[in-house]
N, C-alpha and C positions, 0 to 999 in steps of 0.2 A: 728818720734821722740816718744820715749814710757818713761813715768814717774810715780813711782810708789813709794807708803809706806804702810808700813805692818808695825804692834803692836803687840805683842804677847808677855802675860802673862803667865809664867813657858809653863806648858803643859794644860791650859784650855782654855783659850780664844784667838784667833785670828780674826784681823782685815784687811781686804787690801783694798787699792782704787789705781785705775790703770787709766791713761789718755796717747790716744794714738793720735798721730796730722801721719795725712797723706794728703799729697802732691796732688790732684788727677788733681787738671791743665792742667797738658802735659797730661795725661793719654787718649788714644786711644782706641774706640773699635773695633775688632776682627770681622767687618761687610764683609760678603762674597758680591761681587760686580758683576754682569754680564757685560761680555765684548761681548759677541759674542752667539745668541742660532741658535739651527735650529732645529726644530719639523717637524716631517711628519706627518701629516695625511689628509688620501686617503681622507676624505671627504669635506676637506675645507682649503681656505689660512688662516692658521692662523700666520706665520711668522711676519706679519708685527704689529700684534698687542698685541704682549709682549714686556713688557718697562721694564726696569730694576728697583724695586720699592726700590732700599736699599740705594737711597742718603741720605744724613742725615748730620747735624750739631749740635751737643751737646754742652753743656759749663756745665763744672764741677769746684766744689769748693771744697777748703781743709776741711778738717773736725776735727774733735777733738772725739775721744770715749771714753766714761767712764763707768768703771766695778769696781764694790765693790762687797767686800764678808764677810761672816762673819761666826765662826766656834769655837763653847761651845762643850769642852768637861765636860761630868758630872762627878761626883768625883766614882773611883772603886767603885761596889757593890760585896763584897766578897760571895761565893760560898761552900757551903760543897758538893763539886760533882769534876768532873773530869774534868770540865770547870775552877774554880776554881775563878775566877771574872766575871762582867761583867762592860763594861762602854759604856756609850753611850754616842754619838755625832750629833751634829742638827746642820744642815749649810742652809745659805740662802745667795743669792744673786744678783743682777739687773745691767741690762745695758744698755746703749743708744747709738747705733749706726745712727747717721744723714744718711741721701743720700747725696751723691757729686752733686750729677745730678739738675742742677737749671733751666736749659730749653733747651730747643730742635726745630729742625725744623719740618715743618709739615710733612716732608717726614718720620718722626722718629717715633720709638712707642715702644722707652725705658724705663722702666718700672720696678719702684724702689719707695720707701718711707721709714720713717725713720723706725725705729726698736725699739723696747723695747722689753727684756728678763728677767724675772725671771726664776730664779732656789730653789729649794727647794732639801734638803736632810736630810739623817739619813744615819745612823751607830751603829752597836756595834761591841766588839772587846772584845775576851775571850781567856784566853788559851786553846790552841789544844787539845779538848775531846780523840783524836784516837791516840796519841801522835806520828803523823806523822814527826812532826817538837817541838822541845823543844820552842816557842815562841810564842807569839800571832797571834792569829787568828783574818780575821774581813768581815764582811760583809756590805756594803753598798748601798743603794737605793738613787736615785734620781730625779728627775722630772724635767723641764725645760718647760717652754712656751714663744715661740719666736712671737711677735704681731708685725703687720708690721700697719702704720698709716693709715689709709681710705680716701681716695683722688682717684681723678680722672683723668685719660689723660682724657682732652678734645679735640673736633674733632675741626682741624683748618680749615676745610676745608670742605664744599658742595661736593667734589668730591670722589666718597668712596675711602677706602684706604685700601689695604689688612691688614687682623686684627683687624678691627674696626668694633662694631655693627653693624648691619643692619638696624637698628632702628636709626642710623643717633646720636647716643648717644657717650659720651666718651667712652672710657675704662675702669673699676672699678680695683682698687689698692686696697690692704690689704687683710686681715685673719690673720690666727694663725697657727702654727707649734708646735704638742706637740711631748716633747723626752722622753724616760723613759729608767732606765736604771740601772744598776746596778755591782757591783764588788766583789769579792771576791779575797781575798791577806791575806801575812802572812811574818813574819820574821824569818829569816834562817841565 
């Protein structure tokens, strides 16, 4: 279910806030299972002591997302050149995406937390110098930084578990994901 409102004055200011509700309850992971191995090697029995380590029990919860944005255009700055204006535009924006994921069994070692995103950008926007196209021209930058919350899989279990410290420790969740990025467009 996605619900949404946007504001927007003439051609300068816009507003939007977006809220998304997803289901994740029934939702299933895509865990590959062993049924059957057989390994050779000349130097020793190892068949009998590979176990299949991908059981696992999850419980997932619905969630709710929410993303606003926001986007000032400045008023034309006229031009004695080939450009012929110029205008600029500054946009921001933020999100919070929950995890579904509320717990798990100890065979598990899925590995999720919530999310926060800014974005930040610019633009300007002039008529086409090389008169390639009779319209405006625009160039745009932007930046994004995606922060995931800091938390920890904790070890349920004295017995190690493939993917878990060595040090007998959880697992460390979070960091950051930076995007950069930018466009170039025009009207035709």
């Amino acid at each position: 279910l996605a619900l949404g409102l946007a504001y927007r004055t003439d051609d300068v200011f816009s507003a939007y806030v977006d809220a998304t509700w997803q289901d994740w309850r029934k939702a299933r992971f895509q865990v590959t299972q062993l049924s059957s191995i057989d390994v050779t090697a000349p130097l020793a029995d190892i068949d009998e002591s590979i176990t299949d380590g991908n059981g696992y029990e999850a419980q997932l919860a619905s969630t709710w997302t929410l993303r606003t944005g926001l986007d000032l255009k400045l008023p034309e700055v006229p031009l004695d050149n080939d450009w012929e204006y110029v205008r600029v535009s500054v946009r921001g924006g933020f999100a919070y995406v929950p995890t579904p994921l509320r717990a798990q069994s100890e065979n598990a070692a899925f590995l999720d937390s919530d999310r926060i995103q800014v974005t930040l950008g610019a633009g300007v926007e002039f008529h086409d110098p090389f008169e390639l196209v009779d319209a405006p021209v625009w160039f745009d930058l932007y930046g994004q930084v995606h922060t995931l919350g800091s938390t920890t899989l904790p070890r349920q279990s004295d017995v190690p578990r493939a993917g878990f410290p060595v040090s007998g420790s959880g697992i460390p969740i979070g960091g950051s994901l930076i995007v950069v990025g930018g466009e170039w467009g025009f009207e035709y």
